[in-house]
C-alpha positions as CSV (number, residue, x, y, z in Angstrom):
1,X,0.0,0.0,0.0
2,X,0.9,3.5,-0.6
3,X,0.1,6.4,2.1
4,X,0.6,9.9,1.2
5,X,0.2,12.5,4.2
6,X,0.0,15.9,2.8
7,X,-0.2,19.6,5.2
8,X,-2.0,22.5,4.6
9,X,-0.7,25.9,4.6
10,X,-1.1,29.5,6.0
11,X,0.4,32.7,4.2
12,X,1.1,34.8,7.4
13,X,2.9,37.8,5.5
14,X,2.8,39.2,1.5
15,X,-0.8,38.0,0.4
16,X,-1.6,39.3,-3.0
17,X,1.7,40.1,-3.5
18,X,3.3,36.8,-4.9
19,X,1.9,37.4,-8.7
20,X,3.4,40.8,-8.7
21,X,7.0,39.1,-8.4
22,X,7.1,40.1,-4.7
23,X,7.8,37.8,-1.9
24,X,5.7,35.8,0.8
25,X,6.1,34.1,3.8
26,X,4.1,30.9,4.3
27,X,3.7,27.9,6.6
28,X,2.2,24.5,6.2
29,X,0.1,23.4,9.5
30,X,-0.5,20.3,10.8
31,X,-4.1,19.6,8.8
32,X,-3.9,17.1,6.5
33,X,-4.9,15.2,2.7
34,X,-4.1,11.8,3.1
35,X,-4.1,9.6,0.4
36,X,-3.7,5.7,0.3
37,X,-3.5,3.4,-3.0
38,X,-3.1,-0.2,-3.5
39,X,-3.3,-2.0,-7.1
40,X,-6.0,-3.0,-9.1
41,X,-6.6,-5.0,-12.3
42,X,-8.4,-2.2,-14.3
43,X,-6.1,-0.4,-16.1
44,X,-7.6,2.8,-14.4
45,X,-7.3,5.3,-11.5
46,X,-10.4,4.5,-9.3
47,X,-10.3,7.4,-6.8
48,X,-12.5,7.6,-4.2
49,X,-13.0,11.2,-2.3
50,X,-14.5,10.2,0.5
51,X,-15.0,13.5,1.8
52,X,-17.5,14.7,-0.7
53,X,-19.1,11.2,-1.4
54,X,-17.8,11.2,-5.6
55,X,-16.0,8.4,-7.1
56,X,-13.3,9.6,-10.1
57,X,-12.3,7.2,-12.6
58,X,-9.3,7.8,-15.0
59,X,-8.1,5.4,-17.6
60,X,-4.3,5.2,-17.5
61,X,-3.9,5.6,-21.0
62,X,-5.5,8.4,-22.1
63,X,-4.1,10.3,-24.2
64,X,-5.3,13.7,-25.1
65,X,-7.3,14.2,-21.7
66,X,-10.7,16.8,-21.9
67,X,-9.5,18.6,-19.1
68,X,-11.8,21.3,-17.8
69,X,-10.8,24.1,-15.8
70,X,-10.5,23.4,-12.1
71,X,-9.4,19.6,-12.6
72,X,-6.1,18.9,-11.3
73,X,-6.3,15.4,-11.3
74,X,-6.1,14.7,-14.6
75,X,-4.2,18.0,-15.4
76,X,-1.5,16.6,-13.6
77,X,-1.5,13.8,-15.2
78,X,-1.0,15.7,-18.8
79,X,1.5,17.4,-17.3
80,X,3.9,14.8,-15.9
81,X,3.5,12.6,-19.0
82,X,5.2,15.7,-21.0
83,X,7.7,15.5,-18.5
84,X,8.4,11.8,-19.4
85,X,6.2,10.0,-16.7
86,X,5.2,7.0,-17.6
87,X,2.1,4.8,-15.8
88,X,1.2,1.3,-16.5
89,X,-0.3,0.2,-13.3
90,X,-4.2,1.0,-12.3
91,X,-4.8,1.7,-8.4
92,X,-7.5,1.9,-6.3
93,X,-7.1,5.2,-4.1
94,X,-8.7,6.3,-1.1
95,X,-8.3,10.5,-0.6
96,X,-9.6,12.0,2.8
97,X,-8.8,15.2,5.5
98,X,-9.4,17.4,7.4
99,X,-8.7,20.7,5.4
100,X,-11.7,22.7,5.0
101,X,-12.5,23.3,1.0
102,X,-12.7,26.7,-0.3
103,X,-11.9,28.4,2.9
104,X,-8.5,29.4,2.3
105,X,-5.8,26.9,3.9
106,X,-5.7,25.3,-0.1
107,X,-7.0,22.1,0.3
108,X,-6.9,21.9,-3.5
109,X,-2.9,22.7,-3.8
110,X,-2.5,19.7,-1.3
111,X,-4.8,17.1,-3.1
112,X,-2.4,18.2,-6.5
113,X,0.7,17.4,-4.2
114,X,-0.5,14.6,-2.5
115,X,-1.6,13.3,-6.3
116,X,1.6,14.2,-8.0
117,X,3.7,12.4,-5.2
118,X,1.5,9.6,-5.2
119,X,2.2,9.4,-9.5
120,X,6.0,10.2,-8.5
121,X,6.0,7.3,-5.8
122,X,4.6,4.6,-8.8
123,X,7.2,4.5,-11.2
124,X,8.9,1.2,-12.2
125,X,12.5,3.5,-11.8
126,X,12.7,5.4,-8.3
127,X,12.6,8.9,-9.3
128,X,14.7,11.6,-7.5
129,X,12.5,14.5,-7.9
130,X,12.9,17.5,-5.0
131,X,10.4,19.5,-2.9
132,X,11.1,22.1,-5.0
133,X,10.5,20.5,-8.2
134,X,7.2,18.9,-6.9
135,X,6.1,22.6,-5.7
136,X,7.1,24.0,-9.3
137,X,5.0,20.8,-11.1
138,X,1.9,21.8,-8.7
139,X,2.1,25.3,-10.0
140,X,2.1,24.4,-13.5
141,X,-0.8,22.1,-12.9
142,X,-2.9,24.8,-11.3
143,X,-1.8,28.0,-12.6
144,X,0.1,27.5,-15.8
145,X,-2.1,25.0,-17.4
146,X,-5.3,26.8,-17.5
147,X,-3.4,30.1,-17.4
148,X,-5.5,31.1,-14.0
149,X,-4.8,33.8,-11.7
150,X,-2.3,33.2,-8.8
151,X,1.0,32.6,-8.0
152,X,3.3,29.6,-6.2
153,X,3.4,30.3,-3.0
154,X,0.7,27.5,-2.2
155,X,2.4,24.5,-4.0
156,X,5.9,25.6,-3.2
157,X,4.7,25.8,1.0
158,X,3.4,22.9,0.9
159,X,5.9,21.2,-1.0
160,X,8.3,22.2,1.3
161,X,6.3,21.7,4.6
162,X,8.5,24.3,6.8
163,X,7.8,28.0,7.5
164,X,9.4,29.6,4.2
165,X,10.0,32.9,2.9
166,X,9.9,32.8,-0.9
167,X,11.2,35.0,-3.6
168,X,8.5,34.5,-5.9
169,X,10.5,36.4,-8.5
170,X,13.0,33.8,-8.7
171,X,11.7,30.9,-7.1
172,X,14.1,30.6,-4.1
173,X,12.8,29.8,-1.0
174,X,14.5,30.2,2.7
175,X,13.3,28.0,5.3
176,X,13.1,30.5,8.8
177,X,14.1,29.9,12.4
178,X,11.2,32.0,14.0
179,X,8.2,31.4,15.1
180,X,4.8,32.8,15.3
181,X,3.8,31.3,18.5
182,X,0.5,29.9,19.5
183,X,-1.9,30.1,16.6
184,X,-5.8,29.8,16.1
185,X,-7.6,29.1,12.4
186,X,-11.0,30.1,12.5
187,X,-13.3,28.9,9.4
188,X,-16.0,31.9,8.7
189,X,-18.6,29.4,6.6
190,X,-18.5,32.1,3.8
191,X,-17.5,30.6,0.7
192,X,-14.3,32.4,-0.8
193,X,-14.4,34.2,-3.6
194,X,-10.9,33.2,-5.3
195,X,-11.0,34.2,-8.9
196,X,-12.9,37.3,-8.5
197,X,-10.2,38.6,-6.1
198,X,-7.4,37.3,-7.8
199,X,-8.4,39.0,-10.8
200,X,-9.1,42.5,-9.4
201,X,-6.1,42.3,-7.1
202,X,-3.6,41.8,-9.9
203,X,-5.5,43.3,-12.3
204,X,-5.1,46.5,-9.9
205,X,-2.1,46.3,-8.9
206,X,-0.3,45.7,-11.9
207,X,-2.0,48.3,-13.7
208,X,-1.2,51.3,-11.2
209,X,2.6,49.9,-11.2
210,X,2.7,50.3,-15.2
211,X,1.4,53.9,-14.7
212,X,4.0,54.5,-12.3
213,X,6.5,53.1,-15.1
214,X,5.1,54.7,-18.2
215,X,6.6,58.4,-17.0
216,X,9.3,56.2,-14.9
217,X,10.3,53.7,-16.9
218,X,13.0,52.9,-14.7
219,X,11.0,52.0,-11.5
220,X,11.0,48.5,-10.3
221,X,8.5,47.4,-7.8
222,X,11.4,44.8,-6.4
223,X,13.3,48.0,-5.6
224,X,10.6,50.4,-4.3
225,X,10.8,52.0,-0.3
226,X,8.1,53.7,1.6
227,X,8.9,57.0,-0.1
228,X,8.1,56.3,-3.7
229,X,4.1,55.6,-2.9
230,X,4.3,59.3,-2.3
231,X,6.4,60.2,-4.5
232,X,4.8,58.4,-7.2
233,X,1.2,58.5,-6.3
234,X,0.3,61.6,-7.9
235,X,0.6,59.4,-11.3
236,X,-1.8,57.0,-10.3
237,X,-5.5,56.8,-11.7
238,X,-7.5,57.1,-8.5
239,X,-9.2,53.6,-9.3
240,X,-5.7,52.0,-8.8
241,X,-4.7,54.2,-5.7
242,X,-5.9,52.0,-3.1
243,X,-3.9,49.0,-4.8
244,X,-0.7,51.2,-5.1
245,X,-0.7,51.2,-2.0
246,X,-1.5,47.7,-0.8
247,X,1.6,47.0,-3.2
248,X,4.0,49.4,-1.8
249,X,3.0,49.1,1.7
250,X,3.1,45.3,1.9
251,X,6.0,44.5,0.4
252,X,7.8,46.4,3.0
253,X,5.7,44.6,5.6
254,X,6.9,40.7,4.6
255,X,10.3,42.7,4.7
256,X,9.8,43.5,8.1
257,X,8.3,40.3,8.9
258,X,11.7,38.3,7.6
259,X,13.8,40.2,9.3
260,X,11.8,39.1,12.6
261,X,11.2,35.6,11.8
262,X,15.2,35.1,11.1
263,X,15.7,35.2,14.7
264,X,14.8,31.7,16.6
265,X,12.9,33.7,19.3
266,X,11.0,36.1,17.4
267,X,9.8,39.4,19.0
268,X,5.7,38.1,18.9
269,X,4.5,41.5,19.7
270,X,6.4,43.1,17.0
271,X,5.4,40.1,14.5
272,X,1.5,40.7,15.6
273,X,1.7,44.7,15.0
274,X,3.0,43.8,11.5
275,X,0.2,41.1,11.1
276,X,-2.5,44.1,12.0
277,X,-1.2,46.3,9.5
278,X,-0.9,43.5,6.7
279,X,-4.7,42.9,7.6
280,X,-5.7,46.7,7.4
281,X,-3.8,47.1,3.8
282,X,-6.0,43.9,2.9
283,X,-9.2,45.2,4.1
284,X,-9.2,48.5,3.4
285,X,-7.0,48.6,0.6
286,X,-7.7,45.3,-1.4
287,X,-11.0,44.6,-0.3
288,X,-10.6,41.1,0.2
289,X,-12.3,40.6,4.1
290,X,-16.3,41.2,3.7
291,X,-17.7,42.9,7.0
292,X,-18.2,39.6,8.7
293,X,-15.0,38.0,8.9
294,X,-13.5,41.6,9.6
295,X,-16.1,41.3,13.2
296,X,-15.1,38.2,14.0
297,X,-11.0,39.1,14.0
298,X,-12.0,42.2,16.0
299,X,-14.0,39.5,18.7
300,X,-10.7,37.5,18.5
301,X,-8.4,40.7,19.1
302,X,-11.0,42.1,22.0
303,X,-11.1,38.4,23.3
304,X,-6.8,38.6,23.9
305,X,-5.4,37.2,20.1
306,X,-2.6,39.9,19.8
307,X,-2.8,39.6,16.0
308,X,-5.4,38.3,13.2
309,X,-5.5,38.3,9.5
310,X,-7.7,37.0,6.7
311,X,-5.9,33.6,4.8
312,X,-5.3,33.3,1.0
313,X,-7.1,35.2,-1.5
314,X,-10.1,36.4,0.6
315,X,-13.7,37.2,-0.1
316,X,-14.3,34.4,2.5
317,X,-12.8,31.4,4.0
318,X,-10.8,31.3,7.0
319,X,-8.5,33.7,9.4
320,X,-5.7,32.9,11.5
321,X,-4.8,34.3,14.9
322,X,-1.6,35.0,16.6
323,X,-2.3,33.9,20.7
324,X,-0.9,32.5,23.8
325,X,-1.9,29.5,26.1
326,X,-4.1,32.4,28.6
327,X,-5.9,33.7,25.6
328,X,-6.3,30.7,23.2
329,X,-9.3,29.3,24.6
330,X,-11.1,32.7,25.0
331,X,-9.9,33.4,21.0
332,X,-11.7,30.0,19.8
333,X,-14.6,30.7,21.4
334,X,-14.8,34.7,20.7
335,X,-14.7,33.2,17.1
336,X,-17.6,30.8,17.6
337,X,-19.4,33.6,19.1
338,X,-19.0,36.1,16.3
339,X,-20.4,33.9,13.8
340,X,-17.6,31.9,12.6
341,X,-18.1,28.0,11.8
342,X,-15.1,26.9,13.6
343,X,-12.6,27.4,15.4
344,X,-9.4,25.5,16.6
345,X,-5.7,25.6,17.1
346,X,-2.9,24.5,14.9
347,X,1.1,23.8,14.8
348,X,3.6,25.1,12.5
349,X,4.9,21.5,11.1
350,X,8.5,21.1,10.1
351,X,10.0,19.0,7.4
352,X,11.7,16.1,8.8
């Protein structure tokens, strides 16, 4: 039998930043896809996703797959046969967790990387394929592909199951020392909104950065400080000001935030005041926190979190919060109380 245990991930630092080239910092928690396989006589995948009662059946040689938007399991598939895979065995799989769907902690980045390390692990010749390179397929198979919205900081997190800053403008990722403490995901029930924000947040962010560059064509958002959102701002349609500024503004905070998590014992206080003010860019600036998920952070600040944010694109899903062992039970249940579906604590996990 094969068993494939695969984490989800939290971006605590740089959200809607990654598909502007700019970098992130992510962490993969201890909630989990898990995936188990044994062979069968069919000639076909038989997958069986328990969680939402459907049976999948793919036929292992296909060849020019009908791949609709949205399906990674057989996107993958296309993908890793260009890249010389070969499969010739059927297998009955069993796919379950306890990831919420659509809420933000990317249960669908870890079913693609618990799938592709499942087609990795069934090759007649061992394959020595990296985290990295498994993080890189995943982003093909969701973003590439279909040419969707988005960047790699989910496949690459999860890939490399640590707490990792990445340079999304090269690929490079830096596993950090720090910490961020006790921490509390809360699920809000409202279904995210993923392309719609992904679309207007790059769509916004890019544009006011090419305005920027048409009368400064030497301006590079990689090398942009503090100063040049005022010094530049004046050349900015006023639709796009709100987005110039999430895109100046954050980008200096993950900065911040790298320079605190380098350090084994992070400064938690400092690391929550930076979370706060990644959270106010995203909901006053982006747009991406509707009214109720922005009451429920303020019952889990009021209730002792010392720091809260929304989680992946927004519009919905869930929110993480930055606590300690006095507060966390009060934070959970503020949560609850405020509306939001549910509420529980999770671990950083580390890659072993």
């Amino acid at each position: 039998m094969i068993q494939i245990k695969v984490p989800a991930r939290v971006c605590f630092f740089g959200d809607h930043q990654d598909y502007l080239s700019l970098p992130v910092i992510a962490g993969a928690i201890n909630r989990y896809i898990n995936l188990e396989a044994i062979p069968n006589q069919s000639n076909s995948f038989i997958l069986d996703l328990l969680d939402i009662n459907e049976v999948v059946s793919i036929a292992i040689d296909e060849d020019g797959y009908d791949v609709k938007n949205g399906d990674f399991l057989r996107a993958s598939l296309a993908v890793l046969k260009q890249k010389g895979l070969k499969f010739q065995q059927g297998y009955s799989i069993k796919i379950w967790g306890d990831i919420p769907v659509n809420a933000g902690l990317s249960s669908s980045s870890a079913l693609t990387i618990a799938w592709i390390r499942f087609l990795i692990a069934i090759q007649e010749k061992a394959l020595p394929v990296s985290d990295f390179e498994i993080g890189h397929w995943a982003y093909e198979v969701e973003v590439e592909y279909f040419n969707n919205p988005g960047g790699l900081m989910d496949q690459y997190t999860i890939a490399q199951q640590d707490l990792i800053y990445i340079d999304t403008a090269t690929g490079k990722s830096e596993v950090l020392a720090g910490n961020l403490g006790q921490l509390v995901v809360a699920e809000s029930g409202l279904k995210k909104q993923t392309m719609n924000v992904l679309k207007n947040g790059r769509f916004y962010q890019e544009n006011a950065i090419k305005e920027v560059q048409q009368k400064n064509p030497n301006f590079n958002i990689l090398r942009s400080t503090l100063e040049d959102y005022e010094r530049f701002n004046h050349l900015v349609s006023k639709d796009y000001q709100n987005h110039w500024y999430a895109a100046i503004h954050n980008y200096q905070l993950t900065k911040r935030a790298k320079k605190l998590l380098g350090e084994p014992n992070s400064n938690l206080e400092e690391l929550a005041t930076v979370m706060n003010a990644h959270q106010k860019i995203l909901y006053e600036r982006i747009q991406n926190t509707p009214e109720e998920m922005h009451s429920m952070m303020q019952a889990a600040l009021e209730a002792g979190a010392i720091g809260t944010k929304t989680i992946g694109s927004g519009g919905g899903g869930c929110m993480v919060a930055m606590v300690n062992s006095n507060t966390k039970d009060d934070v959970i249940a503020a949560f609850k109380n405020a509306g939001a579906k549910n509420a529980y604590e999770v671990t950083l996990t580390k890659k072993r």
